[in-house]
N, C-alpha and C positions, 0 to 999 in steps of 0.2 A: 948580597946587594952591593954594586959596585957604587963609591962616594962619590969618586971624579969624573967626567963626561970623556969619553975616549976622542970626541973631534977638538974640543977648546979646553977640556980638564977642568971645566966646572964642575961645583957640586952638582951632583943627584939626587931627588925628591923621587921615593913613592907615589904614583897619583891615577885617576880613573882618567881618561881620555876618550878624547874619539876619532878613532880608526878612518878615513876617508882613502878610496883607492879609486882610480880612475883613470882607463884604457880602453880606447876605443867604443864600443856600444858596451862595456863592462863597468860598473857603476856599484860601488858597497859603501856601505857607513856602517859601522860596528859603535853602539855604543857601550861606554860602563869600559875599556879596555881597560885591564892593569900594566902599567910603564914605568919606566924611569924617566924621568924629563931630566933634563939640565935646567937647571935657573937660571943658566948665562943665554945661552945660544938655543934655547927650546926642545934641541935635540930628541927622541925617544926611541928609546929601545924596549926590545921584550923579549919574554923568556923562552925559552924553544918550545913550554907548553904552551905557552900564548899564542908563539910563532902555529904553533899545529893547528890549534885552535882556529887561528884567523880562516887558514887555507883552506880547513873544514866548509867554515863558511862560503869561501872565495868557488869555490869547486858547485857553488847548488846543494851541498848535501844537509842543510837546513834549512827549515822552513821560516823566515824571517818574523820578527815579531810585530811588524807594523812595516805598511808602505806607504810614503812621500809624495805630493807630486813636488818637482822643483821647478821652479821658470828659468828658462833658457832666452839669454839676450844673444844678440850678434852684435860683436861690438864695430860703431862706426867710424871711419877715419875722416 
């Protein structure tokens, strides 16, 4: 486990998170991820299993454990 944050050199905390990725019509939330946060700057990182893990997912080759709807605003000027 790395102590200090490789962007601002804060400590590192162990913690569960959750994964949110979004591109174009591509939409995932993963939750329960294991990280390292930074307590300064939020930062997270993961471990190459985790990293595999995500992409697993990222690719369709799981079957999701529950779906969402979300609401979609247009924001006005």
């Amino acid at each position: 486990m790395r102590t200090r944050c490789v962007f601002c050199g804060g400590k590192v905390a162990k913690k569960r998170v959750m994964f949110a990725y979004d591109e174009a019509e591509k939409h995932l939330l993963i939750e329960n991820v294991p990280a390292e946060v930074c307590e300064q700057c939020g930062e997270k990182t993961y471990s190459p299993d985790v990293t595999d893990k995500i992409l697993e997912y990222a690719k369709n080759d799981v079957k999701p454990s529950r779906t969402i709807q979300v609401p979609v605003y247009k924001f006005a000027s």
